[in-house]
N, C-alpha and C positions, 0 to 999 in steps of 0.2 A: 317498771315494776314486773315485765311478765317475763322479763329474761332471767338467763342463770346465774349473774352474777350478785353472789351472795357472801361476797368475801369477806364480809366485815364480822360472819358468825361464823365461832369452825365449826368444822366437820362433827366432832363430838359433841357439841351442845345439839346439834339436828340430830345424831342418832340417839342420843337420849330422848328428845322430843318425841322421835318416831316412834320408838320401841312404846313410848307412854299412848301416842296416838292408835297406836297397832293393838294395846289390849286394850284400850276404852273403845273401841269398833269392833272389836271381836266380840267383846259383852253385849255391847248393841245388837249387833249384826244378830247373835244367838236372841237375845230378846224378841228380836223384830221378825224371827223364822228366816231371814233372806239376808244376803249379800249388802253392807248399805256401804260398799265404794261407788265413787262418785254421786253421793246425796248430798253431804254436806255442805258447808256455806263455804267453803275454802275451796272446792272440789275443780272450779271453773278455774284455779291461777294454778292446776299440777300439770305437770309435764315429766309424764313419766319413764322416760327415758333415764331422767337424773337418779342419783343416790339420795334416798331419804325423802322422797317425792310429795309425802304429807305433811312432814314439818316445813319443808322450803315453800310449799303452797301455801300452808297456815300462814307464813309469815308473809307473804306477799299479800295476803289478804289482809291482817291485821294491819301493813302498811298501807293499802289504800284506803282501808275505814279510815285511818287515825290521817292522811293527805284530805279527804272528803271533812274531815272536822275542822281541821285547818283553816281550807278555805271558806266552811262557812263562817268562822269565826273573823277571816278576812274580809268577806263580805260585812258582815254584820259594823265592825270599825269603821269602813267607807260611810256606811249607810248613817250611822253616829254623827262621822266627820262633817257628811254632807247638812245633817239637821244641826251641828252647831254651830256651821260658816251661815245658815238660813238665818237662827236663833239673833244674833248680834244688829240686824239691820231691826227689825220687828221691835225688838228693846229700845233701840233709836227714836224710832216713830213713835211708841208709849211714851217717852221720856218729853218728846217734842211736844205731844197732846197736852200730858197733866202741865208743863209749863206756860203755855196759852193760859190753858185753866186758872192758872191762878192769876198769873199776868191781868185775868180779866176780872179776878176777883178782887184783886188790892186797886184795880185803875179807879180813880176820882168820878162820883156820881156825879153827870151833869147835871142844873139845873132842872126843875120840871117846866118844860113849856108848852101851853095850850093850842087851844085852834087849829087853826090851817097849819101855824108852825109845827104844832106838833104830829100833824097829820101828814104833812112833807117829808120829817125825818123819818117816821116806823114805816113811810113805804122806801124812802133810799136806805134802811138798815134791813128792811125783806130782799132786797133788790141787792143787796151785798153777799147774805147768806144764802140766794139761790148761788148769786156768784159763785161765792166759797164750794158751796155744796157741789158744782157743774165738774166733774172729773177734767182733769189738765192733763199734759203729753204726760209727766212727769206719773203721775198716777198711774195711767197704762202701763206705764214699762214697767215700774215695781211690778205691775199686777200680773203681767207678763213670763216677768221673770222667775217672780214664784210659782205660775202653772209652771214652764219650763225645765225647773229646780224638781218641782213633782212628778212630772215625764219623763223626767231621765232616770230617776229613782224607778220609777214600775215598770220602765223597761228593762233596765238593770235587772230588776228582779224575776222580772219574765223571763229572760233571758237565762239566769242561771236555771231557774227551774227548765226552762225545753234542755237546757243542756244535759242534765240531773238523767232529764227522760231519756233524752239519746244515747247516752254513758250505757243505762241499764237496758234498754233494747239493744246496740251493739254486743252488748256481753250476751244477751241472750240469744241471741245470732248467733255468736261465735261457739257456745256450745252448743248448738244443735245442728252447725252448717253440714257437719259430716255423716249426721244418722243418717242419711236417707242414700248418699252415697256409702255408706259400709254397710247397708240391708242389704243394695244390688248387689254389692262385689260379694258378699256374703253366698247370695242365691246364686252368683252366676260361679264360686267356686264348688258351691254343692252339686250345681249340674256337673261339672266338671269332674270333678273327682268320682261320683258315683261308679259309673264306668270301670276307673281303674280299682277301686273298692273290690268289686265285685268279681275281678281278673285274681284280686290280693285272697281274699275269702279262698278261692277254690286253688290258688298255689300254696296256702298255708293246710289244708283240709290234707295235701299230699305229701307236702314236708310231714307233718305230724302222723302221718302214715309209718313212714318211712324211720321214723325216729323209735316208734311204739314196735318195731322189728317186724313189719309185715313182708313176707316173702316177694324178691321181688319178681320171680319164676311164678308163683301165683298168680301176682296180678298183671304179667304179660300174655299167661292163659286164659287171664278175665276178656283179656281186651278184645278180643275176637271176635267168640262169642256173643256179646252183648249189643255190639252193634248188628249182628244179625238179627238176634232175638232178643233186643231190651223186653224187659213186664213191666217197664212201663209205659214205651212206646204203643206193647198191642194195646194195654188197659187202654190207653187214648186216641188209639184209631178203631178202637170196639172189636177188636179181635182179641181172641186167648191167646198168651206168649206161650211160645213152645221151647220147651227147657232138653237142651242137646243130652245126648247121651254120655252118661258117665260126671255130668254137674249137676247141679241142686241151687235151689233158689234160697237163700237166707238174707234176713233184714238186716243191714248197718243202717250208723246213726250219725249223722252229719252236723258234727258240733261248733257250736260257735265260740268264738273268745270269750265273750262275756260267760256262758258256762261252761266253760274250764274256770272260769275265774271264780266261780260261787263256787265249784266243787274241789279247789285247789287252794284251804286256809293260808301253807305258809305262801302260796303264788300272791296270796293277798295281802300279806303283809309287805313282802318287796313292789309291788306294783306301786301299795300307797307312798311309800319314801317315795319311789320315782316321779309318780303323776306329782308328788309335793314339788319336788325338787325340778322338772320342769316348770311346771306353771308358775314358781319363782319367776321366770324370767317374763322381759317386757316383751309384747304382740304374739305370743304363743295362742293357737289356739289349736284347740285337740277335736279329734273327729275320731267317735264308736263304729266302727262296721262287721261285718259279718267276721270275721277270722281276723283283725286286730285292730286298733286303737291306732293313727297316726298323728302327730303333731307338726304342725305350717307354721311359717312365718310366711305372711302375706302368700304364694302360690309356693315355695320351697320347704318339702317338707324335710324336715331337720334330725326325725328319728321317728320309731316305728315302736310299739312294746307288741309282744305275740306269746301265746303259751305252747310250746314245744315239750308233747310229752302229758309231762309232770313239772315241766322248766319254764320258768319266766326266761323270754328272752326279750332283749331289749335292741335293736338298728342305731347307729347312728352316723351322721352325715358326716364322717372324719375320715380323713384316710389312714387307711390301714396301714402304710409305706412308713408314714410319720414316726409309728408306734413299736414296730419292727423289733428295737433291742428295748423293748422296755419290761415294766413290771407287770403292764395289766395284759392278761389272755384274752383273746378273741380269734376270732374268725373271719375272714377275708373274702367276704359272696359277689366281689363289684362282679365278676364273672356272671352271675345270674342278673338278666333285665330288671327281674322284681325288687333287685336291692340296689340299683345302678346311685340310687340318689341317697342310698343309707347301706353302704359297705360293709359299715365294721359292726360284728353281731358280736354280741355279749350274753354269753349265760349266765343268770342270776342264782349263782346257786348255793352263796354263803353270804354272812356279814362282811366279810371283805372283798367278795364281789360287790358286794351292792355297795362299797364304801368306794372302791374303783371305780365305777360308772360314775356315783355323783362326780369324783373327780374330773371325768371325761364330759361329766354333763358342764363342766363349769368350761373344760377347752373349748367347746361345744361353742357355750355364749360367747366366750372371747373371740373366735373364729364370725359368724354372724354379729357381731356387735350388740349383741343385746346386754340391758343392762337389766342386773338383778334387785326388782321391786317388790320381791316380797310376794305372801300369801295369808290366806287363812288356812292353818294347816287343818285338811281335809280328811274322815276316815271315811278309807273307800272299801271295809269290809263287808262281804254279804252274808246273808244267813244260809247253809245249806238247802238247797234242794236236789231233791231224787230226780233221777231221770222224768219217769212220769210225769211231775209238776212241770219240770222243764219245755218238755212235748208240747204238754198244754199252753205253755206259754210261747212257743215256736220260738224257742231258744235253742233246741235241739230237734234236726229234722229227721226222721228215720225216712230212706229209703230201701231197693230190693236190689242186689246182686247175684249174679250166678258165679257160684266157685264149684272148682271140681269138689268131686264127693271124695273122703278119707278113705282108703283102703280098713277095712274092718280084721 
């Protein structure tokens, strides 16, 4: 029952199922505020790997109810069989009693005889009927055999019932054997990646320097400088920073992806297709950090989204060689560390960019083998906020730089 083969329904009758299953969960799910995959009573036989994961589950479910009814009904026949092979022996014996019965009622009334005679026969006629009454081998066994005939029934029954109970404990083992192992793998990929997070954060903060046309003669005369006299170095060893001759100290602002993204409506429309059209696929899980969004499969992450500019851009784990004479543009970073594991960059910067990626997201799955199960399609629009709010919210950090001062 828990395996794939399902050959006996096509293809089509399960994506009809699906699609019928996919919006009566979506209504739910929105009813319920929350997500309800994996609640359901069918939830325990999906295997989500496959194509159409809800309906091949439903039905593997529906076939072990209707196997479970089966065999209680197979039970139930035994149990029949066995009280009417009982039934015929017990009919026997009633039948053998009432013919005694009358046997003694048609038999010829002896004489009445007195005295001692008669006093000698009703003690040899008590003296028969204890006889009769005194239980024989022959009576044990019947009596024997019908406890016997009754013990094997209420173990029988015992029996199915512990099994009933073990059926539903194993199943409930087996969906919960893995939580406690994918909480750890879970925490011990968070420590792990944190680190490289935080390396990605401050090479994206420079990329997008770099894109927004900041001199790069500028900030090789910043760099100097600052390590002599950071302000924020003296602010924190309690000294005043002293600011060289011919610069001036002004505040930048150290922004994160997430605000780029509330302050960048159409970035937000292409991000939602993408985050959709990744999380389509099976074991993806996505991770927020400071300067972009990356997406794993188990430790290999498979694509990156970052906002460059005023530009979604989106990493992904293909190579670039592959793609060479084709239709879709991109950009070739494996040269840079930070993109060693997601080469090929894509700017999103129309409807058929973004119609291109999903493309490349689908070579994407084929390449890693993941198989596409679907979503609830997700809006990941934000409402604008100002700089200010953002601050407030350390979504954006302003720090202090020295740059030279503008000739007047």
């Amino acid at each position: 029952m828990e395996g794939k083969d399902l050959s006996g329904i096509s293809e089509r009758d399960f994506l009809s199922r699906q699609q019928v299953i996919d919006v009566d969960k979506w209504l739910a799910s929105e009813r319920a505020g929350h997500d309800l995959c994996g609640t359901m009573d069918y939830c325990g036989y999906c295997v989500k790997a496959e194509m159409h994961p809800c309906a091949k589950a439903e039905f593997r479910y529906k076939m072990r109810v209707a196997l479970d009814e089966l065999e209680e009904e197979e039970n139930a026949r035994e149990e029949t069989a066995a009280a009417d092979a009982v039934a015929p022996v017990n009919a026997d014996e009633k039948a053998a009693a009432a013919e005694e019965d009358r046997e003694k009622e048609t038999a010829p009334q002896a004489p009445v005889k007195g005295g001692a005679e008669a006093e000698e026969e009703a003690v040899s006629s008590s003296a028969e009927e204890r006889a009769e009454e005194t239980p024989t081998e022959g009576t044990f066994a019947a009596i024997a055999e019908e406890d016997a005939e009754e013990a094997a029934a209420a173990l029988l029954a015992e029996g199915e019932e512990r099994r009933a109970d073990e059926e539903e404990l194993l199943s409930e083992l087996a969906a919960t054997e893995n939580e406690p192992f994918a909480e750890q793998e879970s925490e011990k990929d968070e420590r792990s990646f944190a680190e490289e997070d935080k390396t990605e954060g401050r090479s994206f903060d420079e990329e997008d320097k770099t894109e927004q046309g900041a001199p790069a003669a500028e900030k090789s005369a910043n760099a100097a400088p600052s390590q002599k006299t950071s302000p924020e170095e003296g602010e924190e060893g309690g000294q005043t920073a002293v600011v060289p001759d011919g610069y001036e100290e002004v505040i930048r602002y150290r922004r994160s992806f997430k605000s780029r993204l509330i302050q960048n409506e159409k970035a937000q429309d292409h991000y939602t297709e993408l985050k959709n059209a990744l999380s389509e696929l099976s074991g993806i899980r996505s991770r927020l950090c400071q300067g972009c969004e990356n997406f794993r499969v188990g430790k290999s992450r498979i694509a990156k989204i970052n906002i460059g500019g005023k530009t979604l851009v989106l990493y992904l784990a293909l190579d670039p060689r592959e793609y060479e004479e084709t239709k879709y543009r991109f950009t070739d970073v494996s040269e840079k560390k930070t993109y060693a594991e997601t080469p090929m960059k894509l700017r999103i910067t129309s409807a058929r960019a973004l119609r291109h990626a999903k493309e490349l997201i689908a070579d994407l799955a084929e390449k890693f083998s993941l198989a596409n199960v679907g979503c609830i399609y997700m809006d990941y629009h934000f409402p604008y906020r100002t700089d200010e709010q953002l601050i407030a919210k350390g979504l954006i950090k302003p720090y202090k730089a020295l740059v030279k001062k503008k000739n007047k």
